[in-house]
Biopython code that builds the backbone (N, CA, C, O; Angstrom):
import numpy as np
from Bio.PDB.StructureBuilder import StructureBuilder

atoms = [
    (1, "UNK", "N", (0.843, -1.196, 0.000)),
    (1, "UNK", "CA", (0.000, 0.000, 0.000)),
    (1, "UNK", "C", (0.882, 1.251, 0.000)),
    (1, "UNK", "O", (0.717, 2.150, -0.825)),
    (2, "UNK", "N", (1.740, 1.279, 0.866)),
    (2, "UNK", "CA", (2.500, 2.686, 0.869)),
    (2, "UNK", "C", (3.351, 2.491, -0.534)),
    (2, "UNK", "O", (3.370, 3.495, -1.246)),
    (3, "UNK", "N", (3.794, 1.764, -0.842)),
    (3, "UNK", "CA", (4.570, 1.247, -2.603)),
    (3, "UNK", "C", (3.525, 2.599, -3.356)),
    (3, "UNK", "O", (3.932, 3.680, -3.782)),
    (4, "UNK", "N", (2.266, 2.141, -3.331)),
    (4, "UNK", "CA", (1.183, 2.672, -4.436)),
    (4, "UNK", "C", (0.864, 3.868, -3.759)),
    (4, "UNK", "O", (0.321, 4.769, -4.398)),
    (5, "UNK", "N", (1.076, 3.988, -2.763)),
    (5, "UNK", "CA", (0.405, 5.875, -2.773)),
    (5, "UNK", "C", (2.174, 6.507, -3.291)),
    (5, "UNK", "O", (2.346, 7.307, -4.210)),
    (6, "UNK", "N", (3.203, 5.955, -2.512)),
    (6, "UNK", "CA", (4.562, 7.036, -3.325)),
    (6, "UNK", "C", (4.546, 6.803, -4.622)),
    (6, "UNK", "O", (5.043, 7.755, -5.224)),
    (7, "UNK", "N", (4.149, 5.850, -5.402)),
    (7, "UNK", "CA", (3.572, 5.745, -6.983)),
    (7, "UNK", "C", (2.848, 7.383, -7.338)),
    (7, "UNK", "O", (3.160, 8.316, -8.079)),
    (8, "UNK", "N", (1.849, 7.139, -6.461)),
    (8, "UNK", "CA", (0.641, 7.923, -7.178)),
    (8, "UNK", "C", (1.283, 9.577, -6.664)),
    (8, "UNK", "O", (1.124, 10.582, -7.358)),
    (9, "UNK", "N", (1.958, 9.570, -5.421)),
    (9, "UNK", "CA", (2.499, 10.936, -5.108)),
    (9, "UNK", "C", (3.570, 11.519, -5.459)),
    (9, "UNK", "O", (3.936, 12.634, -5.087)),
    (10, "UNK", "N", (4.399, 10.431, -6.558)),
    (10, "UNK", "CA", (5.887, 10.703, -7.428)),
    (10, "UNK", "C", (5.191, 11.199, -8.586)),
    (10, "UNK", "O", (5.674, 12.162, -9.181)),
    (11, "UNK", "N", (3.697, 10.465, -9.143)),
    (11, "UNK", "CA", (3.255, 10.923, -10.494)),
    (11, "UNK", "C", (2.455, 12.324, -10.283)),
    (11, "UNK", "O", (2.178, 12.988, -11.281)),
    (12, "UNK", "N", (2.058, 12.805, -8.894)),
    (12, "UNK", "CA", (1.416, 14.159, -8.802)),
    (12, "UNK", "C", (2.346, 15.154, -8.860)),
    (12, "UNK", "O", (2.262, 16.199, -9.505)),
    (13, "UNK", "N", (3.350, 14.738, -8.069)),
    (13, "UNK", "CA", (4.878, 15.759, -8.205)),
    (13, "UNK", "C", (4.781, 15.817, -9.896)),
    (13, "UNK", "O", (4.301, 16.845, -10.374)),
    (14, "UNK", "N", (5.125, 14.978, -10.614)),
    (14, "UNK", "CA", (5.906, 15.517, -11.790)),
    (14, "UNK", "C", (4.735, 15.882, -12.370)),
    (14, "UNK", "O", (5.209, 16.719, -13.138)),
    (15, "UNK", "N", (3.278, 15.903, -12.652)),
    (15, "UNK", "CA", (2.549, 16.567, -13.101)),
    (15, "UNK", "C", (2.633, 17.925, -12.840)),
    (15, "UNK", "O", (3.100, 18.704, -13.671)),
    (16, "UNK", "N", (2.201, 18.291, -11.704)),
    (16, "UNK", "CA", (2.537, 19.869, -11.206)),
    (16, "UNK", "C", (3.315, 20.415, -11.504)),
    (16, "UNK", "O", (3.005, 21.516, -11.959)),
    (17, "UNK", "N", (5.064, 20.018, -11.468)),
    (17, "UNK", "CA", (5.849, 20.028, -11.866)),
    (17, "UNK", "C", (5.598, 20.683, -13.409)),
    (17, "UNK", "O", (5.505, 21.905, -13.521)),
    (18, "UNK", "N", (5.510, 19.934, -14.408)),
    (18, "UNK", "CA", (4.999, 20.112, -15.833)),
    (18, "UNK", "C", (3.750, 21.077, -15.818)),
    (18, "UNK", "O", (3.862, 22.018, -16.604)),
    (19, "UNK", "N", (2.735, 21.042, -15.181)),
    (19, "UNK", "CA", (2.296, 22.708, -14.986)),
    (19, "UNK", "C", (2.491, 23.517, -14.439)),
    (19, "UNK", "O", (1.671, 24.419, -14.266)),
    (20, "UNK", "N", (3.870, 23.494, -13.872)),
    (20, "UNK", "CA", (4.727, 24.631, -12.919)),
    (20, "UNK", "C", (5.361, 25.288, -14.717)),
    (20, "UNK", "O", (5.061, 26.460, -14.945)),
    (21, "UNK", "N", (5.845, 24.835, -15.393)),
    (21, "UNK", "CA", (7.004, 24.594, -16.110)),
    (21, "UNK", "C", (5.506, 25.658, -17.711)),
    (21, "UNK", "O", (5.633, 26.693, -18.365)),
    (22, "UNK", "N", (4.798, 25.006, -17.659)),
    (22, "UNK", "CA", (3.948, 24.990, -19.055)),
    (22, "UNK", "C", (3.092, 26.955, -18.615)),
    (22, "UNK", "O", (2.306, 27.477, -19.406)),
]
sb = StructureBuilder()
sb.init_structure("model")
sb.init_model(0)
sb.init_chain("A")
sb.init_seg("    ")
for serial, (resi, resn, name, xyz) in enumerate(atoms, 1):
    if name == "N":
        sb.init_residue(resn, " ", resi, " ")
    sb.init_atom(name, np.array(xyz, "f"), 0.0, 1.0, " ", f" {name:<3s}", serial, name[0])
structure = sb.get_structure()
């Protein structure tokens, strides 16, 4: 379970990230 939420909270970072950036 914690595997899949730092999954899902590594893929929210780099989204934001990429609309930090855009």
């Amino acid at each position: 379970m914690t595997i899949y939420l730092r999954c899902v909270l590594s893929k929210l970072l780099h989204v934001s990230k990429l609309s930090i950036w855009e």
